[in-house]
C-alpha positions as CSV (number, residue, x, y, z in Angstrom):
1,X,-253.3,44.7,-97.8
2,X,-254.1,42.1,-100.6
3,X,-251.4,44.5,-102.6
4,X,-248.7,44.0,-99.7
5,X,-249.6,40.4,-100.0
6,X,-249.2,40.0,-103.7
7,X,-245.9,42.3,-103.9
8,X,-243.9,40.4,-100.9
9,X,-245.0,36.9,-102.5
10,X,-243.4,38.3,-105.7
11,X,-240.4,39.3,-104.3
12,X,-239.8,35.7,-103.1
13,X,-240.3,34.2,-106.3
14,X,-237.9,36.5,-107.9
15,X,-235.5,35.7,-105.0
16,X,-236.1,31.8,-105.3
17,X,-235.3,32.4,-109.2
18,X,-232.0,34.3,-108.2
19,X,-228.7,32.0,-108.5
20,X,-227.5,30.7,-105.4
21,X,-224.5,32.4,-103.5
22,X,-222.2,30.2,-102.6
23,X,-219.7,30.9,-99.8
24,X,-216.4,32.0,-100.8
25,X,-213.7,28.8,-101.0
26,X,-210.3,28.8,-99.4
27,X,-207.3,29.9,-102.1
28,X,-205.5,26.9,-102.9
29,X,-202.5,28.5,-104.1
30,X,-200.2,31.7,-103.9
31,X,-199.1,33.0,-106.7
32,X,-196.5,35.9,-106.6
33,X,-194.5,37.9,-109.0
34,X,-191.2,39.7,-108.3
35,X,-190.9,43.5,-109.6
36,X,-188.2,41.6,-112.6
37,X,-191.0,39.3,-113.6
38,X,-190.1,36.2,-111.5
39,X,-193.1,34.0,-110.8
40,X,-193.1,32.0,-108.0
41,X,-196.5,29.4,-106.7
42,X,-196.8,28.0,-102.9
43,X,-199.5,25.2,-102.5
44,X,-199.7,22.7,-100.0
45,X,-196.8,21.2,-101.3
46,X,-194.9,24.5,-100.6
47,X,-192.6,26.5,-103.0
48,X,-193.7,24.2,-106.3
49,X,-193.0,26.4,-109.0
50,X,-190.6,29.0,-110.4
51,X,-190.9,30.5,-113.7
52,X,-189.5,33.1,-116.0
53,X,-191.9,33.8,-118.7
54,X,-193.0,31.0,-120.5
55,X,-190.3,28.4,-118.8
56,X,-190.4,26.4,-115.7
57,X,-187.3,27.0,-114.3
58,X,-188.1,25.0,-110.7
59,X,-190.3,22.4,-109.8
60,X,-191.5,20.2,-107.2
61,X,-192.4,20.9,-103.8
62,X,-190.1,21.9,-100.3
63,X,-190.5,19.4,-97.2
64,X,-188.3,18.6,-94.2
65,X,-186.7,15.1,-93.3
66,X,-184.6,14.0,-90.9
67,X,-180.8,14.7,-91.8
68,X,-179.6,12.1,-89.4
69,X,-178.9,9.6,-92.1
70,X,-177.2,11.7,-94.1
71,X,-174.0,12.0,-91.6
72,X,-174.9,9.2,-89.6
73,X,-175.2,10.5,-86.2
74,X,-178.2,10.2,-83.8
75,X,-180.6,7.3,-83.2
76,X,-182.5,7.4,-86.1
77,X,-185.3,7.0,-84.2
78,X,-187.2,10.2,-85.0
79,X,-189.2,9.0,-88.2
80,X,-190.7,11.7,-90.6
81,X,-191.6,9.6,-93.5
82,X,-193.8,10.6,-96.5
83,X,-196.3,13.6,-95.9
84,X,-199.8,12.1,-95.0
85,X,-201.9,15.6,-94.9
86,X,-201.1,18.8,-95.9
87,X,-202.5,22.0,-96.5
88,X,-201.9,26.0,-97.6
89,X,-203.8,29.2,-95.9
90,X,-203.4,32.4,-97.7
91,X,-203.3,35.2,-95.4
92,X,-202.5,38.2,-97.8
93,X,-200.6,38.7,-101.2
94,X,-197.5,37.9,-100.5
95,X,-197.7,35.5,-97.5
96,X,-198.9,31.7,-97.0
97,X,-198.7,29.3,-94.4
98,X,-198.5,25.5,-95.4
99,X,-198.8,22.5,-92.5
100,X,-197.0,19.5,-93.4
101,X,-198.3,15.8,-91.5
102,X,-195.3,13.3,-91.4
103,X,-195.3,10.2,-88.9
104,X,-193.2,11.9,-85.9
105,X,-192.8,15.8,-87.0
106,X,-195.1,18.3,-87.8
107,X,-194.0,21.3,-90.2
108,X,-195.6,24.3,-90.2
109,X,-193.8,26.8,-93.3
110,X,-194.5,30.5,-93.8
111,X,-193.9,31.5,-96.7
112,X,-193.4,35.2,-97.1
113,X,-192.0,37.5,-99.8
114,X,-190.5,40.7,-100.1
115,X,-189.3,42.3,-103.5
116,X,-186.9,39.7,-105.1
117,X,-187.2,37.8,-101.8
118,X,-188.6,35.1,-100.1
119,X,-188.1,34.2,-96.7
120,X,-189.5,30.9,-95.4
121,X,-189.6,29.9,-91.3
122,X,-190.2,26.5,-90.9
123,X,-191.3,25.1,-87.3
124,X,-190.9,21.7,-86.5
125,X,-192.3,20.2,-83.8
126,X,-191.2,16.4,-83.1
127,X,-193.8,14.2,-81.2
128,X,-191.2,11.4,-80.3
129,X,-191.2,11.8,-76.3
130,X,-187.6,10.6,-75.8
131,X,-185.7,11.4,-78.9
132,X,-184.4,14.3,-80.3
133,X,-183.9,14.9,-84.3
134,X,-180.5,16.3,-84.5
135,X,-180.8,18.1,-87.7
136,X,-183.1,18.9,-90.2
137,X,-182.8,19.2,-94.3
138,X,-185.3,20.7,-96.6
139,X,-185.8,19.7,-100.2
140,X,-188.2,18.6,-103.2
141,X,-187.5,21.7,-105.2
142,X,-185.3,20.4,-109.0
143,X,-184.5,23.1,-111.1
144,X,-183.8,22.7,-114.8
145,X,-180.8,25.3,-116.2
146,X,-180.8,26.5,-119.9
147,X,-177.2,25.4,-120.0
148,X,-174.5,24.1,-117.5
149,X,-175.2,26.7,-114.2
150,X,-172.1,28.8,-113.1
151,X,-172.1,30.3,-109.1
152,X,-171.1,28.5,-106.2
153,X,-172.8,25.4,-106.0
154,X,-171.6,22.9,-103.9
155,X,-172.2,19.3,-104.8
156,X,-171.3,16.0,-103.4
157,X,-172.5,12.2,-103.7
158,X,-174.4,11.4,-100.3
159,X,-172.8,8.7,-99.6
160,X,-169.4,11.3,-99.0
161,X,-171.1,13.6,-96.4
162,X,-171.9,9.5,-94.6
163,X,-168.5,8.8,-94.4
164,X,-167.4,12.0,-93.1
165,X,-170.0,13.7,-91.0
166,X,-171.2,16.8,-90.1
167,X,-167.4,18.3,-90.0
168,X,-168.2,19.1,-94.1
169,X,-171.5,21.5,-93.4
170,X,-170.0,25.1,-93.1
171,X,-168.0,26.6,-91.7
172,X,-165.6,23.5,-93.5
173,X,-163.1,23.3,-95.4
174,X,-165.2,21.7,-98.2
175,X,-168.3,24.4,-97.9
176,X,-166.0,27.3,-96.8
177,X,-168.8,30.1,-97.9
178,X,-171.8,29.4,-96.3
179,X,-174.2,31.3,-99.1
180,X,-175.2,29.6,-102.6
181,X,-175.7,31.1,-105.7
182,X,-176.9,29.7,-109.4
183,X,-177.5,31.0,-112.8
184,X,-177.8,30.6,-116.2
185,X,-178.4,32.7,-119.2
186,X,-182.0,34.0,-117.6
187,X,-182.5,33.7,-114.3
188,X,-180.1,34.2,-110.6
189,X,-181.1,31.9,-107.4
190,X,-179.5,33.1,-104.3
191,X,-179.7,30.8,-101.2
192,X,-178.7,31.7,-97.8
193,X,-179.1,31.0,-94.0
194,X,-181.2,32.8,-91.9
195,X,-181.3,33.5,-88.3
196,X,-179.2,30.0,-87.2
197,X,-177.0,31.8,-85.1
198,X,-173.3,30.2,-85.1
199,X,-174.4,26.7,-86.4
200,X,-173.1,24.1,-89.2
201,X,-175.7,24.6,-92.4
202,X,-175.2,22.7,-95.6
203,X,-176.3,23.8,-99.4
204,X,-176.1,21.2,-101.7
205,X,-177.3,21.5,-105.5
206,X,-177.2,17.4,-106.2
207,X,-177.0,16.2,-109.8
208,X,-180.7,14.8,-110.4
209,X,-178.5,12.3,-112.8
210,X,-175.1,11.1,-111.4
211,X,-174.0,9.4,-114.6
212,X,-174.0,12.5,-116.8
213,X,-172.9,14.7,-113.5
214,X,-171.7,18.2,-115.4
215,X,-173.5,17.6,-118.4
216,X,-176.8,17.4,-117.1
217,X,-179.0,20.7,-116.8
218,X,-181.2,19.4,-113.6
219,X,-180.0,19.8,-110.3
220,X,-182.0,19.4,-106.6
221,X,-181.7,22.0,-104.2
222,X,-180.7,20.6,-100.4
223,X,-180.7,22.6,-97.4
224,X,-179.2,21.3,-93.7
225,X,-179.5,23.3,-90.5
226,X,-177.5,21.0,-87.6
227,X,-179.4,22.4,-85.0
228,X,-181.7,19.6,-82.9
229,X,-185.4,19.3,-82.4
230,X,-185.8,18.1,-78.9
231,X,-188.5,15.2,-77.7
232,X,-191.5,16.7,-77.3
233,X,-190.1,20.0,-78.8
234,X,-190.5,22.7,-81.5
235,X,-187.5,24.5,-83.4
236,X,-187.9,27.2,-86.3
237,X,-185.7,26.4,-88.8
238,X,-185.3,29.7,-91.5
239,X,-183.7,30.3,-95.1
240,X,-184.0,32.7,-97.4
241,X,-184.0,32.9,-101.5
242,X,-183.3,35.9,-103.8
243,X,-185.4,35.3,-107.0
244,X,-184.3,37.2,-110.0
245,X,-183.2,37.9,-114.0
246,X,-180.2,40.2,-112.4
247,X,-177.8,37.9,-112.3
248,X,-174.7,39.3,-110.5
249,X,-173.3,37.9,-108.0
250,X,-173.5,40.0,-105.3
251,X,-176.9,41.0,-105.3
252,X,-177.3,37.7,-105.2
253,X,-175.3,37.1,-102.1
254,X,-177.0,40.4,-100.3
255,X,-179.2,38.1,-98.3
256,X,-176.3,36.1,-97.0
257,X,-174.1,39.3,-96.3
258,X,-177.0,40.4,-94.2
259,X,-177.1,36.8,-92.5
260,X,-173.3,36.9,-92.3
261,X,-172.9,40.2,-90.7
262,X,-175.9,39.6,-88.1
263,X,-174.5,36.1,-87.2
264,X,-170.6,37.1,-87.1
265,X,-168.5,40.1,-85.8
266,X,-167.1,42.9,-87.4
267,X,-164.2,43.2,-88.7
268,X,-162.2,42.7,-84.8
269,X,-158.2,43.5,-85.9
270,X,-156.5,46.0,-87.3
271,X,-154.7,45.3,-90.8
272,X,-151.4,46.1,-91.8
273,X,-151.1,45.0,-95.6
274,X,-147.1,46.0,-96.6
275,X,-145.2,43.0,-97.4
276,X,-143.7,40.4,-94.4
277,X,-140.8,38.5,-94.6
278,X,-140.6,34.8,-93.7
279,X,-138.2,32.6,-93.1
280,X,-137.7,28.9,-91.4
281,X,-134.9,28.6,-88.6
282,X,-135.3,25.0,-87.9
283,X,-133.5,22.6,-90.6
284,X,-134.3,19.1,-89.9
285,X,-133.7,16.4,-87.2
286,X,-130.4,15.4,-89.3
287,X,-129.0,18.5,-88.6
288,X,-129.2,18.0,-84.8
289,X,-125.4,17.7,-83.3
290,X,-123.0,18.2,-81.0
291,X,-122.6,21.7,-82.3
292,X,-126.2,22.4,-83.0
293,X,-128.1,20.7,-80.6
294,X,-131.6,22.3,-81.7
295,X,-131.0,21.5,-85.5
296,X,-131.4,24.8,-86.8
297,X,-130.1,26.2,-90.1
298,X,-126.5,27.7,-89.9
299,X,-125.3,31.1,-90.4
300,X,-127.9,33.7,-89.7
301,X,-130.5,31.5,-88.4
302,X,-128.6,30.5,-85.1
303,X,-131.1,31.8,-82.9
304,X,-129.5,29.9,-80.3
305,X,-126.0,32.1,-80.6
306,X,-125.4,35.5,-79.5
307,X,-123.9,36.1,-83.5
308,X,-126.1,34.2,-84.8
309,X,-129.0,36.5,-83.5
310,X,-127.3,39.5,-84.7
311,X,-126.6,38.3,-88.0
312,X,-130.0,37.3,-88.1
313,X,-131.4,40.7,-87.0
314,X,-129.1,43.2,-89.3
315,X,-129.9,40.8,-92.8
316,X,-133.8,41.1,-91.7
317,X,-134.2,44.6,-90.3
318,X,-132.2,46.2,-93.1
319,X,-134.2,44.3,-96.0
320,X,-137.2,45.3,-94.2
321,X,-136.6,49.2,-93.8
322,X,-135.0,49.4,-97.1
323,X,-138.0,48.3,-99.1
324,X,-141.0,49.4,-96.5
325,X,-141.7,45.9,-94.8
326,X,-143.4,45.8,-91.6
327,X,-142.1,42.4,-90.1
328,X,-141.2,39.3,-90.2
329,X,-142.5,35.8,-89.3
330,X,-140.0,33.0,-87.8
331,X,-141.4,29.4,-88.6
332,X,-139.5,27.4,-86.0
333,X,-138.2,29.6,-83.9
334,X,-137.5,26.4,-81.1
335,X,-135.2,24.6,-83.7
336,X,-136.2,21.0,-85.1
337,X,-137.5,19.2,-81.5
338,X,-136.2,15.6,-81.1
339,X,-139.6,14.8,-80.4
340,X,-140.8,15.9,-83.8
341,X,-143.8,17.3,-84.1
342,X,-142.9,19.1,-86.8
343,X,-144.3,23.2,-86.2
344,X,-144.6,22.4,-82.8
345,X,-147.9,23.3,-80.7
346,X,-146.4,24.3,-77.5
347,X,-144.5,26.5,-79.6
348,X,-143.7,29.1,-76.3
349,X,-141.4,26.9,-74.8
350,X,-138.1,28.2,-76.2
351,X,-134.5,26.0,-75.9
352,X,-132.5,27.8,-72.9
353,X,-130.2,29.2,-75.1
354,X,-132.7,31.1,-77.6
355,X,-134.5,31.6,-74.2
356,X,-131.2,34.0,-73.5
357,X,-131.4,35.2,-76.9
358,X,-135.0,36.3,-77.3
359,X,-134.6,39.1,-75.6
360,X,-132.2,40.4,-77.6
361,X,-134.2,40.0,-81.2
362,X,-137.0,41.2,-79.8
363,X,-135.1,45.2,-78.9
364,X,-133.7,45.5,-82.1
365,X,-137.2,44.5,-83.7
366,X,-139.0,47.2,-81.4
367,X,-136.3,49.7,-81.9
368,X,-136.3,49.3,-85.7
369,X,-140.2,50.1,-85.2
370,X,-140.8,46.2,-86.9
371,X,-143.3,43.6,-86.1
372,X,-142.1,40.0,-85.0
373,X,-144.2,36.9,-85.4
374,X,-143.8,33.1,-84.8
375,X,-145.6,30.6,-85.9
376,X,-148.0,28.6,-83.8
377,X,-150.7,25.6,-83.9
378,X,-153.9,26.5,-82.0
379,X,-155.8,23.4,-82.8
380,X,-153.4,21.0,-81.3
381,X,-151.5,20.1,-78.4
382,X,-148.2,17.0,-78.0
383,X,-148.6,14.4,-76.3
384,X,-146.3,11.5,-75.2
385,X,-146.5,8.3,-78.0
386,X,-143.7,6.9,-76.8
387,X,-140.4,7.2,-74.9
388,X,-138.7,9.2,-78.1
389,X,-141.6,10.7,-79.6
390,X,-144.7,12.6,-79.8
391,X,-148.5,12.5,-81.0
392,X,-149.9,15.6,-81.7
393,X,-154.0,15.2,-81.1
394,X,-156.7,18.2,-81.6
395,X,-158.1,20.2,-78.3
396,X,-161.3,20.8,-77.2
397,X,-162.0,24.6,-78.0
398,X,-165.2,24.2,-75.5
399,X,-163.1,23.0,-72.7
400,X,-161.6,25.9,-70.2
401,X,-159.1,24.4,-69.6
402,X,-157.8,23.9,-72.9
403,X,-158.6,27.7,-74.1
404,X,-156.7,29.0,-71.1
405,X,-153.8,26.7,-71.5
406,X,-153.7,28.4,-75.5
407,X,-153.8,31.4,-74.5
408,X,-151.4,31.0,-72.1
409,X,-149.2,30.0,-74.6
410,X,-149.9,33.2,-76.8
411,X,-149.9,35.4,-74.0
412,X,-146.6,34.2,-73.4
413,X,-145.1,35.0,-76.9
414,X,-146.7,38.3,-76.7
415,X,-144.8,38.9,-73.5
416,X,-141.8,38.3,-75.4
417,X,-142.4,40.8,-78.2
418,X,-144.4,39.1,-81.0
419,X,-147.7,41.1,-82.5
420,X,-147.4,38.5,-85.3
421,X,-148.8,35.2,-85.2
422,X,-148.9,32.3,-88.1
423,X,-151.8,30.0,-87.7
424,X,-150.6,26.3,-88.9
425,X,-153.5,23.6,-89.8
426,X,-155.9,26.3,-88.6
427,X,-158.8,28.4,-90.1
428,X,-161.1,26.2,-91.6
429,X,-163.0,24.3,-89.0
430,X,-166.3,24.7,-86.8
431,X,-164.3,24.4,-83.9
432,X,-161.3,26.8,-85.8
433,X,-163.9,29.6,-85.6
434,X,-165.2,29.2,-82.0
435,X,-162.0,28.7,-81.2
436,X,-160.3,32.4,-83.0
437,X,-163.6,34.1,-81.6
438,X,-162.5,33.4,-78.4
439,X,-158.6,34.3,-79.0
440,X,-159.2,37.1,-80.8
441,X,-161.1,38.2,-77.9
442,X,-158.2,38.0,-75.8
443,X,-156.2,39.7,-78.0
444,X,-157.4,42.2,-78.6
445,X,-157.1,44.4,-82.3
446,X,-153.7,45.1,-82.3
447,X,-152.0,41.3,-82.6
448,X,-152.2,40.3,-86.1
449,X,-152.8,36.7,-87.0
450,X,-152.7,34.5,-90.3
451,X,-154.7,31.1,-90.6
452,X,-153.1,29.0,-93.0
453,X,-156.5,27.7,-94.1
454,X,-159.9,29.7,-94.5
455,X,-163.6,29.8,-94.0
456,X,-165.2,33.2,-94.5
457,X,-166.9,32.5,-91.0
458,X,-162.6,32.9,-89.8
459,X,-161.8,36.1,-91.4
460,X,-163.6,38.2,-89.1
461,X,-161.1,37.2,-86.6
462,X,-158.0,36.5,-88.4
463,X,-155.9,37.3,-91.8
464,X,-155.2,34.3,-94.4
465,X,-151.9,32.8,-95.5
466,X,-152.4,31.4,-98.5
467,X,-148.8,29.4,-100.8
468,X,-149.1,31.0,-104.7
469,X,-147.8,29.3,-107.9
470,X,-146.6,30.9,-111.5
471,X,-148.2,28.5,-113.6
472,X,-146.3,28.8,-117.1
473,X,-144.6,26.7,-120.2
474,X,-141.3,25.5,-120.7
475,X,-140.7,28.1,-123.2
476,X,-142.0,31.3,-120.8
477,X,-144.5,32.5,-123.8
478,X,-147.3,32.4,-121.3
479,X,-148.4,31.7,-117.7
480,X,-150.6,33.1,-115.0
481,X,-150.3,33.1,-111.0
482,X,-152.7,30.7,-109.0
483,X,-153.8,31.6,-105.2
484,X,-154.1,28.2,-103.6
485,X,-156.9,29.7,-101.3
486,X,-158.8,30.8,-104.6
487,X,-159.0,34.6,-105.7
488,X,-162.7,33.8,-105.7
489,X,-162.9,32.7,-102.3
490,X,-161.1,35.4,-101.6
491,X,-163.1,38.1,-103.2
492,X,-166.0,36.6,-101.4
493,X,-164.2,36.8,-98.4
494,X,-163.3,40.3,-98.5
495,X,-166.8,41.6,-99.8
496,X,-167.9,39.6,-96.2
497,X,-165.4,41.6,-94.3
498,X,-164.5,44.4,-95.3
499,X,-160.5,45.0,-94.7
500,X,-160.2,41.0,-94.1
501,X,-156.1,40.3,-94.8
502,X,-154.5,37.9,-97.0
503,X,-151.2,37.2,-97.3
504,X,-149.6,35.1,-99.9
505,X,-145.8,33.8,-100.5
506,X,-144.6,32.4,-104.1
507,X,-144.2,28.7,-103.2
508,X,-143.6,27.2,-106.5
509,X,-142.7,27.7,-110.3
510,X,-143.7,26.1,-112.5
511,X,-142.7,26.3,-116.1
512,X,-140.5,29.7,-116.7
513,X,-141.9,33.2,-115.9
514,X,-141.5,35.0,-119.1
515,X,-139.2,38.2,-119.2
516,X,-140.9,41.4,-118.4
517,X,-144.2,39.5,-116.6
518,X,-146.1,41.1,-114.0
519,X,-144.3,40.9,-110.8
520,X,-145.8,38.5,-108.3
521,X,-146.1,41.4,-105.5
522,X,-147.7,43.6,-108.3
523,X,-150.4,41.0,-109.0
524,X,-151.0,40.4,-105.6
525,X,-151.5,43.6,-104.9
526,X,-153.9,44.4,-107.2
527,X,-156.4,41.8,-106.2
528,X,-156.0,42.8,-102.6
529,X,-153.2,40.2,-101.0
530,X,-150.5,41.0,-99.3
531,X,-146.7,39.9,-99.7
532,X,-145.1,37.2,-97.8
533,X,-141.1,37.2,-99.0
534,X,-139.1,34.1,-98.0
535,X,-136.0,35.6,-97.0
536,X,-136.8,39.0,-97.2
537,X,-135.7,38.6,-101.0
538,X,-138.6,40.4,-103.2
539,X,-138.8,39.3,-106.9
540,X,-138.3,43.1,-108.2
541,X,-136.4,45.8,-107.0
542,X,-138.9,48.3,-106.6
543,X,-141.0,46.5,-104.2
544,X,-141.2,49.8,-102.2
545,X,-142.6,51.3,-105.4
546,X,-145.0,48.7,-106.2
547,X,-146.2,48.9,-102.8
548,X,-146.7,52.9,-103.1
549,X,-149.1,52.2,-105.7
550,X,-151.6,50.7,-104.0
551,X,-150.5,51.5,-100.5
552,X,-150.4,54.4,-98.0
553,X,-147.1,55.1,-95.4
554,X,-149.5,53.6,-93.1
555,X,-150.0,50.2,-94.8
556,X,-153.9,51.0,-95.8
557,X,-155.3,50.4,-99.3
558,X,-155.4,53.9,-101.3
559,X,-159.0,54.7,-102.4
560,X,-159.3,54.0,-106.4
C-alpha cells in the first residue's frame, strides 16, 4: 500500500513537471495554392493576397458598400460605413467564412476554391427597417501589373457612371461583355458573375492614380450587382475568379461562359450566313412631289408603282440567284414620311399605293425561293410633337401593352412575306435584351433578325449588323478593314453563342484600296461575318466563289 502511495504521488509530480497543453486556437487565415502555383490568403479582411512566387501580385482586402452613390439612385439612407468587427472561420482547406460588421449591413462571405477557382457568396443582410439598398459593390482588392495589363478591362472615372446611371452596367452599350479579364507577363485574372440571373452587374478595374491613367501599373478591382437588399432583408450576392499563370483568354473567360450559358438561352434562331443585299427606297423629304408623293428614289425603287416594283424585283432577284444571295433588306420601304421620323417605328403601316404593291414583291421573292426583310425600330414608338411633325420616344418593354402593340407590328410584316428584319438603334440595352427575349419568343427560329448595335447578352436572340471601313493611304501601299462592332467583340460574341450571326456592309473608304487586296467579302468571311451588299453590287466577281469557300449550298460554315 505504502508502494501504491509512493508510485501514484510520483506520477503527479512528473505530470505537474509536464508542459501545459494548451487548447488548440482558431486559424486566423486561409492560405490556398492553385495546382499552377497561384497563392491566394483570406483573413478577416477577406481575399487580401495574391501571389505568384516571390511577387505580390494583389493586395488589400474585399468588402461591400452601398453602390447607390455611385449612380445616384435610391435614398441613400442605407449606411454601411467602415467595418467595425470582423472575423474568418476555417472550415476545411479550401473554404473560409469571413463576417463583416458595418453600421446598417452585415456581410457574411464564403470563400471557397476549386482548382484555378474561387467562388465567393456574399450575404447581406440590411438592418434598416424601411429602406432598401438597391445595389451592392465589392472592393478593396489593388493589384499591381509587371507592365501595362492587356484583356478586357473596363474603366471609367466615377463621377461618369453619376451622371449616367445604372444604364452603363451590362448588358450596355459601354460594358457590352459582361466577363473581365487581366494579364500581364505572369499571371491571368478572370472575373465573372455568378448566379444574378438576368440583372445589370458592373466590373470596373479603376486606375489607383488618375493622373498617370495608362501608364500606371496599379489598378482596383470593382464589382456591382444591381439587385436590392430589402428592409429588414438578406440577399446573396456571388462572383467568381479564375486564378492562374495560363493566360489565354478563354480559359480565362470559362467561368463567365458557364455563367453566360446558365443565365441566357441557347442559341434560339436559325442562321443563314450567304451574303444579303441592301438597299434604301426612301430619298429624302425634298424629294416629296406631286409625282412622288412618298419621296422615294426614282427608277427601280418606286415601290409605290406597278413598274417600279417590277424593275425593282428583276435587278434584285437576278443579282441575288446569280451570285448565291439569300435576300435582301429594304430600309424604308414606306418612302420618306412627312412627319419625319427618319426609319420609322410603326414601320407596318405601308402608303396605299405600296399597300397594292406589296403583294406583288413579295410572290416573286417567294417564287425566286429569296428572303425579304425590312427594317424596323423595336425600341421606339411616334408620337405627335406638333401639328407637322413627330417625336419619336422609347417603350416600356415591361408593359403588355406595348409588347403586344410590337409585335403586332412584326406579325404584321410577317404576314406580308418578310423573314428578315433589321433592328435600328436596337441591341445594346437592358431593356434591348428583355425586350428581343420576348420577340424572339414569338417568332419563333425561322425569322431572322439583325440589331444594329450589340451586347453579347442580345446575340442569343438576334444576328448583328455592324457598318465596315477600308482604312488605307493616299497612295494604296497599305490599309486594313475595321468592324465598327469590333472583331474582338465579336469573337467574344460568337465563342458565347455558338452560330451567333454578323453581318457587315462596306460603309466607307478611306484612303485607296490597293490593287489585288483582299476582297472585303473574303475577309469577312474568314473571321465569321457575313456580307451585306448595298445594291446587290459585290466588290469582286466571284462572290459565289468566295462564298463556296467557307460556305455550304445550305448557307452553314464548312468545318476547317
Amino acid at each position: 500500500m505504502r508502494y501504491m502511495i509512493v508510485s501514484i504521488f510520483a506520477i503527479l509530480v512528473l505530470l505537474c513537471s509536464m508542459p501545459r497543453l494548451h487548447a488548440q486556437q482558431p486559424a486566423t487565415s486561409l492560405t490556398f495554392r492553385t495546382p499552377d502555383g497561384v497563392q491566394c490568403v483570406i483573413t478577416a479582411d477577406g481575399l487580401s493576397s495574391i501571389r505568384v512566387g516571390n511577387r505580390e501580385v494583389a493586395k488589400g482586402g474585399w468588402h461591400c458598400g452601398s453602390a447607390e452613390w455611385y449612380f445616384k439612385i435610391g435614398t441613400g439612407k442605407v449606411q454601411t460605413g467602415k467595418i467595425t468587427e470582423k472575423t474568418i472561420t476555417v472550415l476545411n482547406p479550401t473554404h473560409a467564412r469571413v463576417r463583416h460588421v458595418q453600421q446598417d449591413i452585415v456581410t457574411t462571405y464564403d470563400y471557397t476554391f476549386d482548382g484555378n477557382d474561387l467562388t465567393i457568396a456574399a450575404r447581406v443582410e440590411n438592418s434598416n427597417d424601411s429602406d432598401e439598398m438597391l445595389a451592392a459593390q465589392f472592393s478593396g482588392l489593388a493589384f499591381t501589373f509587371t507592365q501595362p495589363p492587356t484583356g478586357i478591362m473596363p474603366v471609367q472615372h466615377y463621377t461618369y457612371f453619376r451622371f449616367h446611371g445604372i444604364g452603363l452596367c451590362h448588358p450596355s452599350h459601354w460594358q457590352p461583355i459582361g466577363g473581365s479579364y487581366a494579364t500581364d507577363d505572369g499571371i491571368g485574372i478572370g472575373f465573372s458573375p455568378w448566379k444574378t440571373g438576368l440583372a445589370r452587374t458592373l466590373i470596373i478595374w479603376d486606375y489607383a492614380d488618375w493622373v498617370k491613367q495608362e501608364k500606371g501599373l496599379v489598378r482596383n478591382l470593382a464589382y456591382t450587382v444591381v439587385s436590392s437588399v430589402p428592409p429588414l432583408g438578406a440577399r446573396t450576392y456571388w462572383m467568381k475568379m479564375r486564378l492562374s499563370t495560363n493566360k489565354d483568354w478563354k480559359f480565362l473567360l470559362a467561368p463567365y461562359k458557364e455563367y453566360f450559358q446558365a443565365t441566357y438561352a441557347p442559341l434560339q434562331y436559325h442562321s443563314d450566313y450567304r451574303w444579303i443585299a441592301t438597299t434604301y427606297a426612301n430619298k429624302s423629304q425634298q424629294a416629296i412631289s406631286a409625282t412622288n408623293p412618298y419621296g422615294f428614289h426614282e427608277g427601280a425603287m418606286r415601290l409605290d408603282l406597278p413598274e417600279g416594283v417590277k424593275a425593282f424585283c428583276d435587278h434584285y432577284i437576278t443579282a441575288l440567284q446569280q451570285s448565291n444571295g439569300q435576300g435582301m433588306l429594304i430600309w424604308g420601304q414606306g418612302g420618306d414620311d412627312p412627319r419625319g421620323g427618319m426609319y420609322r417605328p410603326d414601320f407596318d403601316i405601308l402608303p396605299p399605293e405600296v399597300e397594292a404593291q406589296w403583294p406583288t414583291l413579295a410572290q416573286r421573292f417567294k417564287d425566286a425561293n429569296l428572303h425579304l426583310g425590312v427594317a424596323t425600330r423595336p425600341r421606339h414608338m411616334a408620337v405627335r410633337a406638333n401639328w407637322k411633325s413627330d417625336q419619336i420616344i422609347d417603350i416600356n418593354p415591361n408593359d403588355p401593352g406595348h409588347r403586344d402593340m410590337l409585335w403586332h407590328r412584326f406579325k404584321n410584316m410577317i404576314d406580308k412575306g418578310c423573314t428578315i428584319f433589321y433592328l435600328d438603334s436596337f441591341g445594346d440595352s437592358f431593356e434591348d435584351v428583355e425586350l428581343m427575349q420576348y420577340l424572339r419568343k414569338q417568332m419563333g427560329p425561322d425569322i431572322q433578325t439583325f440589331c444594329e448595335h450589340q451586347c453579347d447578352a442580345v446575340m442569343p436572340y438576334s444576328g448583328g449588323y455592324s457598318e465596315s471601313t477600308f482604312s488605307g493611304d493616299k497612295e494604296g501601299k497599305s490599309g486594313k478593314y475595321v468592324l465598327w462592332s469590333g472583331l474582338t467583340n465579336w469573337e467574344v460574341y460568337r465563342w458565347l453563342v455558338p452560330g451567333s450571326q454578323m453581318a457587315t456592309r462596306l460603309f466607307q473608304v478611306q484612303g485607296k484600296i490597293p490593287d489585288g487586296f483582299e476582297p472585303m467579302e473574303h475577309f469577312f468571311l474568314s473571321k465569321g461575318v457575313q456580307a451585306l451588299l448595298p445594291n446587290a453590287n459585290p466588290t469582286v466577281k466571284n462572290l459565289k466563289e468566295i462564298e463556296a469557300e467557307f460556305l455550304d449550298e445550305k448557307g452553314q460554315w464548312k468545318a476547317k
